[in-house]
VEXDREN-2710 file (C-alpha; in Angstrom, 1 decimal):
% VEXDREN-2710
k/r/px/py/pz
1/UNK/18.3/-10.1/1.9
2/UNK/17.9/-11.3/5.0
3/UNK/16.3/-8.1/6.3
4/UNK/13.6/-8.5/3.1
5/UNK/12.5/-11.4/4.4
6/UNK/12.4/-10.2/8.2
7/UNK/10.1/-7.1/6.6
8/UNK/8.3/-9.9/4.6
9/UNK/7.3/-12.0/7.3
10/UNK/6.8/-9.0/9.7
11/UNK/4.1/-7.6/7.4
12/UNK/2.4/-10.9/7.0
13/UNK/2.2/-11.4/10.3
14/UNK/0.4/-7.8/10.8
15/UNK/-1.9/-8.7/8.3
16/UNK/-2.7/-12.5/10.2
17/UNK/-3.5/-10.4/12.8
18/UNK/-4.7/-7.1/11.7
19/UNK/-8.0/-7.3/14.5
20/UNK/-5.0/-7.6/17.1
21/UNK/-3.1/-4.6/15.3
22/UNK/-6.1/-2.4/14.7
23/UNK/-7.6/-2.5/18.2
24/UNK/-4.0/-2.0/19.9
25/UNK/-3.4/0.7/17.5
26/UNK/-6.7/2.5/19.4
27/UNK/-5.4/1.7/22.8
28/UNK/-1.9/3.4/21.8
29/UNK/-3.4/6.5/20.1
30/UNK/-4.6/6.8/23.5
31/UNK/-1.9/6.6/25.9
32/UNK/0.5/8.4/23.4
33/UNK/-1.9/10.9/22.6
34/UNK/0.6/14.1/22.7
35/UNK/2.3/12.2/19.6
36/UNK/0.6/10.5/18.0
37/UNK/-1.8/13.2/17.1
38/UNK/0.9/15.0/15.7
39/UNK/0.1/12.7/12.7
40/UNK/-3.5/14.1/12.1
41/UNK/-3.0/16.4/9.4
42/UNK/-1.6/13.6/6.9
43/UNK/-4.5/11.4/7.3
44/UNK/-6.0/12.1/4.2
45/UNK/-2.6/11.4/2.5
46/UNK/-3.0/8.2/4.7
47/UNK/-5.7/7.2/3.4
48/UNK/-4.7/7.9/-0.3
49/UNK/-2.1/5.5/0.5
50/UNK/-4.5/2.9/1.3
51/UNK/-6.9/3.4/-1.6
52/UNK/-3.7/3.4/-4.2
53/UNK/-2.6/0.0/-2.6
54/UNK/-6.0/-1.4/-3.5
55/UNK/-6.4/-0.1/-6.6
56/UNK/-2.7/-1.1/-7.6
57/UNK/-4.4/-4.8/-7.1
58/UNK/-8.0/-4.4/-8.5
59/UNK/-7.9/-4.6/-12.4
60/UNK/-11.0/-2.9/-12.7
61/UNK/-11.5/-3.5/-16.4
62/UNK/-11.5/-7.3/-15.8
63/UNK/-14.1/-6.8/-13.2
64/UNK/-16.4/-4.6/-15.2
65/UNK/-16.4/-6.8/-18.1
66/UNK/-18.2/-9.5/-15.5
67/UNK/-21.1/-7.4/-14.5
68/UNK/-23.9/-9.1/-16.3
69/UNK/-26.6/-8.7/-13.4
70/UNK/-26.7/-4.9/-13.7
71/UNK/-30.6/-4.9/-12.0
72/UNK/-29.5/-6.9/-9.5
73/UNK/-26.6/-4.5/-8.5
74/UNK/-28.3/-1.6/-9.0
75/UNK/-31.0/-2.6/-6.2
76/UNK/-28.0/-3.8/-4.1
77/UNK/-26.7/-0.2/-4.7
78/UNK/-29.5/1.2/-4.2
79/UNK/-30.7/-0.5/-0.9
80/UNK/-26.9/0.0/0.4
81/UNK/-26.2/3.6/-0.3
82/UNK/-29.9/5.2/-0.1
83/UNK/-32.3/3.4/1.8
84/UNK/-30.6/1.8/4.8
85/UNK/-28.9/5.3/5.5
86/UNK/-32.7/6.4/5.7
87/UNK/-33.9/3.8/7.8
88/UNK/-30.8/4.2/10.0
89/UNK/-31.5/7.9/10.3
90/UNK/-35.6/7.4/11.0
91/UNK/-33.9/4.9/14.1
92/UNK/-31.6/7.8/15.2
93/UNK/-33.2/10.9/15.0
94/UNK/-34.8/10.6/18.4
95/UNK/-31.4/10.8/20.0
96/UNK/-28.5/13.5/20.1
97/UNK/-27.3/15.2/16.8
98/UNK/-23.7/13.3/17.0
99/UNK/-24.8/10.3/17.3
100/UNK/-27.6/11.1/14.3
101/UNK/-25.0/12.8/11.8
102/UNK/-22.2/9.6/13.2
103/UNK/-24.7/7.2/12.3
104/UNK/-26.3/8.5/9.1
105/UNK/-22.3/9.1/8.0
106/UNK/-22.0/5.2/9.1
107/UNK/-24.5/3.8/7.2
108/UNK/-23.8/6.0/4.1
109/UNK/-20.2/4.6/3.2
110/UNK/-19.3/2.5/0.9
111/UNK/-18.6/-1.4/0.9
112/UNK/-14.9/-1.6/2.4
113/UNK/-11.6/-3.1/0.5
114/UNK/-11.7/-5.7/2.7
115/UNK/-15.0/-7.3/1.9
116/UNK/-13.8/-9.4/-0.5
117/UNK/-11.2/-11.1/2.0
118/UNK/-13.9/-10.9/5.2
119/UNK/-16.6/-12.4/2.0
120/UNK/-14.2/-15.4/1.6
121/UNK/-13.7/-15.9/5.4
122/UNK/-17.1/-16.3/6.0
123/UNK/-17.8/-18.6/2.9
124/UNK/-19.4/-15.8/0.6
125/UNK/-19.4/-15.0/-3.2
126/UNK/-16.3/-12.8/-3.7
127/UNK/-16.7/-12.1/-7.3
128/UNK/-20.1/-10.0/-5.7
129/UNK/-18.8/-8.5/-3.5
130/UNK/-15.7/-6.6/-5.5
131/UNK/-17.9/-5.6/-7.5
132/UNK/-20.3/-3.6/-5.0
133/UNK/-17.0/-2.5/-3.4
134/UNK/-15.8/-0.9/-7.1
135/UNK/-19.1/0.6/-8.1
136/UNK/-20.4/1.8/-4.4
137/UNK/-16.8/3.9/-3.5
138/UNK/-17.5/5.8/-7.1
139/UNK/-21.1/6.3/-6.1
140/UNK/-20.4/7.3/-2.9
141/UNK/-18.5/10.7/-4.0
142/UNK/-22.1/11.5/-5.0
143/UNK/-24.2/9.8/-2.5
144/UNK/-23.0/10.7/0.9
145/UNK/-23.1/14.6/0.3
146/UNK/-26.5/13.9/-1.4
147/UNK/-27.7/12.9/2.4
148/UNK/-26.4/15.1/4.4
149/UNK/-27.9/18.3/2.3
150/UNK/-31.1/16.6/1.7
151/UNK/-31.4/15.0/5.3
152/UNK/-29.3/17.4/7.7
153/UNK/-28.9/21.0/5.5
154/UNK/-31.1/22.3/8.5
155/UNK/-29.4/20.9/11.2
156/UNK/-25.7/21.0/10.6
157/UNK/-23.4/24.0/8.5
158/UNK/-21.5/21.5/6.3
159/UNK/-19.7/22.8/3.3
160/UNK/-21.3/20.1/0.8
161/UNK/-19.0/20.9/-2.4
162/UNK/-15.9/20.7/-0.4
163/UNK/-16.8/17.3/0.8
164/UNK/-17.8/16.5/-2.7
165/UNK/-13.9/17.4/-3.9
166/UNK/-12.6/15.6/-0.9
167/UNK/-14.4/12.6/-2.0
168/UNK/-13.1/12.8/-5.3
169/UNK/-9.9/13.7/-3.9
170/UNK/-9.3/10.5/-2.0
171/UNK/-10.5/8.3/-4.7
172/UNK/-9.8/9.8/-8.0
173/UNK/-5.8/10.5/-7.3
174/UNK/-4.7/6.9/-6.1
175/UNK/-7.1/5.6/-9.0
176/UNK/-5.4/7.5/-11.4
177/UNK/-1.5/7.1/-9.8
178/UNK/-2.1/3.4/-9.2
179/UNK/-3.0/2.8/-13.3
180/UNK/-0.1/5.1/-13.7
181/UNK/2.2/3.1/-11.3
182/UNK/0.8/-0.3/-13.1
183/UNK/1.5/0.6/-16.5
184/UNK/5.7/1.4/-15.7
185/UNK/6.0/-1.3/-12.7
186/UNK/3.9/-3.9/-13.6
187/UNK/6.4/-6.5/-12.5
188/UNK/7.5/-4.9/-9.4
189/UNK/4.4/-4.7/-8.4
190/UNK/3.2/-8.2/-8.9
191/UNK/6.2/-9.0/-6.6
192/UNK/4.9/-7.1/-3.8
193/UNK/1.3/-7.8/-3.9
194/UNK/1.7/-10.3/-1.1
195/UNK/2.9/-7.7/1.2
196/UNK/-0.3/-5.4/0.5
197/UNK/-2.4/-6.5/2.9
198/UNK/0.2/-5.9/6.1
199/UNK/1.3/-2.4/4.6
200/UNK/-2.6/-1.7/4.1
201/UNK/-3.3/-2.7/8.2
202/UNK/-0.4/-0.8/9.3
203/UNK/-1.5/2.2/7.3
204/UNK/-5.2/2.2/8.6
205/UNK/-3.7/1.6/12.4
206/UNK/-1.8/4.8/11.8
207/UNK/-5.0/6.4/11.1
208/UNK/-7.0/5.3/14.0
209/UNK/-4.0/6.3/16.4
210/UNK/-3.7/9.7/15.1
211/UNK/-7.4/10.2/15.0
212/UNK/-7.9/9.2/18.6
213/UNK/-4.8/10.2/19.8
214/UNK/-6.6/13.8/18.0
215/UNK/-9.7/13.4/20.4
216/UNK/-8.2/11.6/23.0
217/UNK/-9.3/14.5/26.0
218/UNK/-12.9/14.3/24.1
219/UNK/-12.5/10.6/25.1
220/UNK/-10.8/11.0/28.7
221/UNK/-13.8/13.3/29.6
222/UNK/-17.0/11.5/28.0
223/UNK/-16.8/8.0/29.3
224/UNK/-20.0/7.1/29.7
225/UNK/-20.4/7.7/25.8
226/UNK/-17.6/6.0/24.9
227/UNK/-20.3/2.9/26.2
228/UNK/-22.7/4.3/24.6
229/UNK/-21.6/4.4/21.4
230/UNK/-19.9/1.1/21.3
231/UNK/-23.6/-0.6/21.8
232/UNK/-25.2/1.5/19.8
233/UNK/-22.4/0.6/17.0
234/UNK/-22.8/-3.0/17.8
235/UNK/-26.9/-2.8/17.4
236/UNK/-26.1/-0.9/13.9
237/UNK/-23.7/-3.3/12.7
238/UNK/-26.3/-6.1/13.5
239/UNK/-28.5/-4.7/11.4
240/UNK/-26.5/-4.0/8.3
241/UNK/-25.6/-7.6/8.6
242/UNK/-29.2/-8.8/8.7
243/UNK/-30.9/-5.9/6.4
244/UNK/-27.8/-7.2/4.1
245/UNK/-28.7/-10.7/4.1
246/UNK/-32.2/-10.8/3.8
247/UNK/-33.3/-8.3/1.3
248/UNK/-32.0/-10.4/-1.6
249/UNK/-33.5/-13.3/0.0
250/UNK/-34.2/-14.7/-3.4
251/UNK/-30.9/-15.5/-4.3
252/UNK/-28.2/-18.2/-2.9
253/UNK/-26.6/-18.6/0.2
254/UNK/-23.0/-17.8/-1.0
255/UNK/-24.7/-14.6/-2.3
256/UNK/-27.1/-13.4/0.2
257/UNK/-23.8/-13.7/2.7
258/UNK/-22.0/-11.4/0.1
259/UNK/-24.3/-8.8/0.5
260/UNK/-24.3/-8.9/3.9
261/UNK/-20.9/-8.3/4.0
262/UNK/-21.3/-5.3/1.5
263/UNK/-23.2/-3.6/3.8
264/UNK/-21.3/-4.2/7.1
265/UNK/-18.0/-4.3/6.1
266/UNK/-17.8/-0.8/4.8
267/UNK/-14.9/1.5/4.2
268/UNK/-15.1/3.1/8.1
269/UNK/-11.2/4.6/7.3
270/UNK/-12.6/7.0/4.9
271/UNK/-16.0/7.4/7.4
272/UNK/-13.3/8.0/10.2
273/UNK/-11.2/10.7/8.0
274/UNK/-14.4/12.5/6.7
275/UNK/-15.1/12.5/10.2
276/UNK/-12.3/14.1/11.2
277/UNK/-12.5/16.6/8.3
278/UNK/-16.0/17.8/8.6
279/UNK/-17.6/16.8/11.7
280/UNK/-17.6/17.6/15.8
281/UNK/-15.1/15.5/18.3
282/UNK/-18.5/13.2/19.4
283/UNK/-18.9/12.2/15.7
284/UNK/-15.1/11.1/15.3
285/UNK/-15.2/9.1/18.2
286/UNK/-17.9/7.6/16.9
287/UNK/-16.5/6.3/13.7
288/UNK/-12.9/5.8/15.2
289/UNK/-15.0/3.3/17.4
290/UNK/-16.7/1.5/14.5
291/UNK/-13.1/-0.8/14.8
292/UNK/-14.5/-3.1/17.4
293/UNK/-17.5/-4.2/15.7
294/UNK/-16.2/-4.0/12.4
295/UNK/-13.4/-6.4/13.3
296/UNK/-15.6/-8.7/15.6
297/UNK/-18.8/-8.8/14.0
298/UNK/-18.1/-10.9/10.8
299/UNK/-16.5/-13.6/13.6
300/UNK/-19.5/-13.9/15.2
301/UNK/-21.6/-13.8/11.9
302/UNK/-20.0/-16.8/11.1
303/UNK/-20.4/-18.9/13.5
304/UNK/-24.4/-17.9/13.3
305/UNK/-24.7/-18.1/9.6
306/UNK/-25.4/-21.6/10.0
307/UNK/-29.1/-20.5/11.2
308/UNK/-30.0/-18.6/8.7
309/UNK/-32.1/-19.8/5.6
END
């Protein structure tokens, strides 16, 4: 019992301080790069793991039934998953073909799981944004391939229905497991959902050390882009958040900083894992790097929000 509740308090500490955890988890993947890279093959299982946690919490039925706005999301949709990827890429395309396929991949994902929790902290409109997270992941199995053939089919040899079926992949099976899981453990796993949200950290921090510790001698020998990159991710992150907040200026505060957060909190695990799965060592680092501004750039959001109208 006792070691339950050592576990219990363990993972709720991880979660309390999951920018701490996720950062450290970089630094590690580093200097233990012979092992932990040996974890690279299972991070699509990894990520699985992630998306079944969240679904195993999301009744997505409930939410559904609460879409009543369905112009409003579809511009939302729209504006996140077609036309800031395009504006992005117009931004880019001067500069190497890493950083243009990194960035387009960026700005093509879908609003992250943690949205909703980042949406709250920073005095948003939940409700909105779990919904954009639900309907943009589903959309995204379409969208992001979409891009890249119609944007980069000229540039870069991808194999666009096999990212299609990993997309599916990822999202479909722990969709389909978690209803499973909910319909013969519903109690059991109403019990755990407080523990979620440390498992879920821990998870993604396995990720990002098995990714880097993956590319760690791409790292080693390209300093000056690991600089590079970080301001260049800082710069896009910027402008998710104001693109985000201002192009459904009509609207309220709460949800005009929901938005926002739709757009620049956005699932970079499965951005770092189709990375990693499809793309050069300059466009993993890339995404693995994305944890620095995606875990600092709501705090400092925040405490600007105040400014804007």
């Amino acid at each position: 019992m006792e070691a339950i509740i050592s576990l219990g308090t363990l993972l709720k500490r991880i979660e309390q301080n999951s920018g701490i955890v996720l950062i450290s988890s970089i630094i590690l993947g580093i200097l233990f790069s012979k092992y932990t890279r040996l974890m690279a093959p299972y991070i699509m299982y990894l990520l699985m793991g992630i998306l079944f946690i969240i679904f195993l919490k999301i009744d997505i039925g409930e939410i559904l039934s609460h879409v009543k706005r369905p112009l409003l999301l579809s511009y939302i949709l729209l504006m996140n998953l077609i036309i800031t990827p395009l504006i992005v890429y117009l931004l880019v395309m001067p500069f190497r073909k890493d950083l243009v396929f990194g960035a387009l991949l960026l700005a093509s994902l879908p609003t992250g799981t943690a949205a909703s929790a980042i949406t709250e902290i920073i005095e948003g409109r939940t409700s909105l944004t779990l919904i954009l997270t639900i309907l943009s992941t589903f959309l995204a199995m379409a969208t992001i391939p979409s891009l890249f053939y119609f944007l980069l089919r000229t540039q870069i040899n991808l194999d666009y229905l096999a990212m299609s079926l990993t997309l599916a992949k990822l999202i479909l099976i722990p969709l389909f497991l978690a209803q499973v899981a909910k319909l013969l453990f519903r109690n059991p796993i109403n019990k755990s959902k407080k523990h979620f949200g440390g498992i879920t950290v821990m998870l993604v921090a396995m990720i990002a050390m098995s990714v880097v510790g993956k590319e760690a001698n791409y790292i080693f020998s390209n300093p000056r882009e690991l600089i590079f990159y970080t301001l260049m991710l800082y710069f896009l992150f910027a402008l998710f958040q104001i693109i985000g907040y201002f192009m459904v200026f009509w609207l309220k505060k709460d949800e005009k900083i929901a938005v926002s957060a739709s757009k620049a909190v956005m699932n970079n695990t499965l951005g770092i894992v189709l990375a990693a799965s499809f793309f050069s060592s300059g466009v993993t680092l890339f995404l693995v790097l994305t944890e620095l501004p995606w875990i600092t750039m709501p705090v400092i959001f925040k405490s600007l929000k105040r400014y804007f109208p």
